[in-house]
N, C-alpha and C positions, 0 to 999 in steps of 0.2 A: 530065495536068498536066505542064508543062514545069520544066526543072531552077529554071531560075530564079524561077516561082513560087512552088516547095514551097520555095525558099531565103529567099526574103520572108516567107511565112506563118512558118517556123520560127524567124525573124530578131526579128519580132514578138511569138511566143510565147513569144521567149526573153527579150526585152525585157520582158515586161507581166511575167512568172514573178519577172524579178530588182528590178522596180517594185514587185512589189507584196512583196516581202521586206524592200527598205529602206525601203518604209512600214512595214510592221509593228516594224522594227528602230525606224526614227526612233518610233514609238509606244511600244514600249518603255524604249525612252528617257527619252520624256517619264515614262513613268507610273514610273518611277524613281528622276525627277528631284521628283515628287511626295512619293513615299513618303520620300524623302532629307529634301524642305522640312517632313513632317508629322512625322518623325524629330527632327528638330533643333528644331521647337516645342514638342514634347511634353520634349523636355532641356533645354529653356528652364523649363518651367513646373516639372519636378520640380526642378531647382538655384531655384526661388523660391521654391516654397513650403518647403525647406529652409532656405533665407538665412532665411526669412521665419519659421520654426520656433525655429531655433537661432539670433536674433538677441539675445536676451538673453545667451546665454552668449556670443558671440560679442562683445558690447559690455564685456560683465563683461573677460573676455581683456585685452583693448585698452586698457579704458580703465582699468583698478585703480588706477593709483598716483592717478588723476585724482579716482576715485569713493570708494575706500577709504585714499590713499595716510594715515598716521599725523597728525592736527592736533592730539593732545595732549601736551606737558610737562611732567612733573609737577616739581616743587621739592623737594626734599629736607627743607629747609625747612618747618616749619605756618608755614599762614598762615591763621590763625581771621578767618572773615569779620565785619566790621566791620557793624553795621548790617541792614536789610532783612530782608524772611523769605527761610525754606526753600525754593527750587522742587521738591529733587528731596526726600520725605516720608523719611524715617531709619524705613525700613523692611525687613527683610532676609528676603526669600522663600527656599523652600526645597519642594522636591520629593519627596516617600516615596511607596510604595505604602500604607503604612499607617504607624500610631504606633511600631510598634516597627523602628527602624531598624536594616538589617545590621550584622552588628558590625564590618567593613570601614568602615564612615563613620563609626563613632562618635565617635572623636576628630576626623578632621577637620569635623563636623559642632560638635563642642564646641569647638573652636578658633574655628571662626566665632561661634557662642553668646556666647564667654567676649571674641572682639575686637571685637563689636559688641552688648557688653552694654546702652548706652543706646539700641541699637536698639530696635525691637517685634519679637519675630520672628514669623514667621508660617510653620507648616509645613503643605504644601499635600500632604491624602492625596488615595488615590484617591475615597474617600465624599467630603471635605470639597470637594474640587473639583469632583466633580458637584453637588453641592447649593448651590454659590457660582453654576456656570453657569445653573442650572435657575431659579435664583433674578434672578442682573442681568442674562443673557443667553443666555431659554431659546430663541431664534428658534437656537442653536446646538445644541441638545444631541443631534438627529439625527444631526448627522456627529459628535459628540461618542462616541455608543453604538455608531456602526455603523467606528468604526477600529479597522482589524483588529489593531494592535498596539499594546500599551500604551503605547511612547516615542510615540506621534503623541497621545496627551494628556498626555505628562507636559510636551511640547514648546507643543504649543498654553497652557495652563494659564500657564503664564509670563508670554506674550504678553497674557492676558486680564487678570491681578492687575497686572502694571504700567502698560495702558492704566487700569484700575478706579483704584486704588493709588498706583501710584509708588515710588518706592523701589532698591532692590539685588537682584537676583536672583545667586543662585550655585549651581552644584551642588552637589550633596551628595558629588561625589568631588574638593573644591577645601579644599585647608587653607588658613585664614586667619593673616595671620604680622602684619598690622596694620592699621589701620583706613585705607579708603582717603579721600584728599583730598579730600571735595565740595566743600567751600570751593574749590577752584583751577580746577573745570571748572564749578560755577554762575555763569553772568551772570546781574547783577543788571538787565538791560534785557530780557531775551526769559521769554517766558512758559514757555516747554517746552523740555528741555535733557536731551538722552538721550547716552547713551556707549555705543561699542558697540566689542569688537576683534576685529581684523583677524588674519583667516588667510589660508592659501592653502591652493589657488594663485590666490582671488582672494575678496574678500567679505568677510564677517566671520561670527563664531560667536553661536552663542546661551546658551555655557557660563557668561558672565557678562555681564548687561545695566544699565545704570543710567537712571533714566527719573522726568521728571516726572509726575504722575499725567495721564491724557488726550492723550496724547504725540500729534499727528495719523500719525506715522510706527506707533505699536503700534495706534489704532484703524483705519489703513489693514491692517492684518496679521491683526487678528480679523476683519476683513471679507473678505477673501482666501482665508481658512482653508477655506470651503467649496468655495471654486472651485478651488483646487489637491488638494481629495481628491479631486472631479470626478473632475479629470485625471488621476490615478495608482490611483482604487481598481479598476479593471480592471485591470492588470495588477502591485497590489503586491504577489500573492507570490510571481509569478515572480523579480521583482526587489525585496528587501524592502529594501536599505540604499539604493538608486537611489529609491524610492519615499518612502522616511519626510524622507529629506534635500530630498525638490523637494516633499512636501508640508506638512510644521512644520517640516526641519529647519533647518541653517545656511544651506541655498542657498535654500529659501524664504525664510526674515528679508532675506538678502544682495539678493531679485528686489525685496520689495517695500524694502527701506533706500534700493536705485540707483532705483525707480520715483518714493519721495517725493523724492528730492535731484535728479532730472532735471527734475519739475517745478517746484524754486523760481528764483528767477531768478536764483540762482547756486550751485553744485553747493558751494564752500564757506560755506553758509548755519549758523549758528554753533547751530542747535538742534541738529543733530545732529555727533557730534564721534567719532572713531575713536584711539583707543589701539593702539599696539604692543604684546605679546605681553611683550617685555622691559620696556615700562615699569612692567607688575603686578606683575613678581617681589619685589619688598620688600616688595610688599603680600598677596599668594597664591600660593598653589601648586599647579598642575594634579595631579593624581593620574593623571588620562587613564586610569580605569580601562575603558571603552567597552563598558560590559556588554549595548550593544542590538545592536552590529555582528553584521552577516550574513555569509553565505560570499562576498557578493559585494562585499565593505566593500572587501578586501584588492587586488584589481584596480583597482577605482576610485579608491581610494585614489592606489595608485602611478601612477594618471593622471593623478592629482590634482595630483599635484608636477612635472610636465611639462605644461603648458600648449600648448608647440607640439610635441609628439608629438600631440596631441588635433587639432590644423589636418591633422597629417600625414595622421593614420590616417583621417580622414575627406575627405582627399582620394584617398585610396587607395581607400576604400571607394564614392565617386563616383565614378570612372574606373571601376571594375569593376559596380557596378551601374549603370550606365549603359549600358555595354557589353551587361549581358547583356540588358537592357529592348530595348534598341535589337535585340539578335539576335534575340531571341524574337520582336518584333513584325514584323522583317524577314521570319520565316522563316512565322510565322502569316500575310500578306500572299501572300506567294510559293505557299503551298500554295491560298489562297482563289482565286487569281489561276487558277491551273490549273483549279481544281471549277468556278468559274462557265463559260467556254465551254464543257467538254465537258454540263456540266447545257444550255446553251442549245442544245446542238448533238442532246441527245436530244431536248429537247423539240421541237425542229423537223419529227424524224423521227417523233416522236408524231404529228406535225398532217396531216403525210404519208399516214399508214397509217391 
């Protein structure tokens, strides 16, 4: 073989060797450029079904002053209503474990007594509110028995006697200092007229409620009640204060208050009405004893009060799980990528032998 032959063949061989390397390059590429397009679809779907998780809290945020923001004034002034009946029942609930009350409530407990003596009062135990549920709504009393902690029926029970009832609900760590105004928040044109006020950092509480009897907004909330233990009784005792709060507590009432007022055909719909915090002071007095808070009240809490520390910390916490999803799954691709040819490359050599 002459020089110039073996320079052809080698010229060739050297050609097809670097041909068929940026094939393999240009194919790695592609399959890259793959795993990149099924990387960023799969961060598509986990940022939705997140928006798509956390969109109620996400609206609550936003929208408070909108949903919750204050629509009552009270007068300083009586102004004894003229005419018509009662919508909301002169009734005043009340909460114990049993008949004999700590001696911590006593008096504030007889303060309300003694300022709403022409009330009825009604004090809800634990026997007596089971046997009220078993009795007008026993399709409930399963989740009723099976809540792992007592504030998740002192909380629902409330909800149940002012859709039944109507009337004032108040805790038993609320001093009464005067009778509050129904006269000034009854309309004498709407059938149902509930009052509810406003905390933060967005919603409203359930430590004092006011409510015609049948309210669609309280029978929207006893119907609810089972579907939010659903969701939290797997993991309420890891987290007991995150658990009792999303399933009776204030930010349950707060989910479904924003669910009924999204549906009417206008968000200031005059049944339902929202009190400032300062406007009750001549009339009660919070005690804020919080005898059911958990260890994990105290973190939440103080998140509570920073609304956009909560966007922050969970976009932080998006960028890094995302990150690491995205590495893991890179890196599990990268290792399979390897096993499969050399597995096809044995089994070859099986078929050989």
């Amino acid at each position: 073989m002459d020089r110039n032959t073996r320079y052809d063949e080698e010229r060739l061989a050297f050609k097809t060797a670097s041909g068929w390397r940026c094939l393999k390059k240009l194919r790695l590429v592609m399959r890259q450029r793959r795993v990149a397009l099924c990387l960023l679809l799969a961060d598509v779907m986990i940022v939705w079904v997140l928006l798509y998780s956390f969109e109620p809290l996400i609206t609550l945020l936003l929208r408070n002053d909108e949903l919750f923001g204050p629509r009552v004034n009270l007068s300083s002034a009586d102004t004894p209503r003229v005419g018509g009946r009662h919508h909301i029942p002169r009734i005043l609930h009340q909460t114990c474990a049993n008949d004999t009350v700590p001696l911590k409530w006593v008096d504030s407990q007889q303060s309300c007594k003694d300022v709403y003596s022409d009330f009825e009062y009604k004090l809800w135990t634990d026997a007596s509110a089971r046997d009220f549920i078993s009795t007008e709504y026993p399709w409930f009393l399963e989740t009723w028995d099976n809540y792992p902690f007592p504030i998740q029926r002192a909380d629902s029970i409330r909800y149940f006697v002012l859709e039944h009832y109507g009337g004032i609900y108040l805790d038993m760590d609320t001093v009464c200092n005067k009778t509050f105004p129904l006269d000034q928040v009854e309309s004498g044109t709407l059938k149902h007229n509930a009052i509810f006020k406003s905390t933060l950092p967005t919603g409203v509480t359930n430590d004092i409620m006011i409510s015609s009897a049948g309210h669609p907004a309280f029978t929207a909330a006893i119907r609810k009640l089972p579907i939010f233990y659903a969701k939290t009784r797997l993991w309420a005792r890891m987290l007991p204060y995150a658990a009792i709060m999303m399933s009776t507590g204030p930010f349950f009432l707060t989910l479904v208050v924003k669910g009924y007022l999204l549906e009417q055909l206008s968000i200031n719909v005059q049944t339902v009405q929202v009190i400032n915090g300062s406007e009750l002071k001549p009339y009660i007095t919070d005690l804020q004893s919080c005898t059911w808070h958990q260890g994990d009240a105290k973190p939440i809490m103080w998140l509570g009060t920073r609304p956009w520390t909560w966007f922050s910390l969970a976009a932080i916490g998006l960028v890094i799980g995302l990150y690491l999803i995205n590495y893991t799954l890179f890196v599990a691709w990268r290792g399979a990528s390897r096993k499969v040819p050399a597995v096809i490359d044995k089994f070859k050599v099986s078929k050989l032998i």
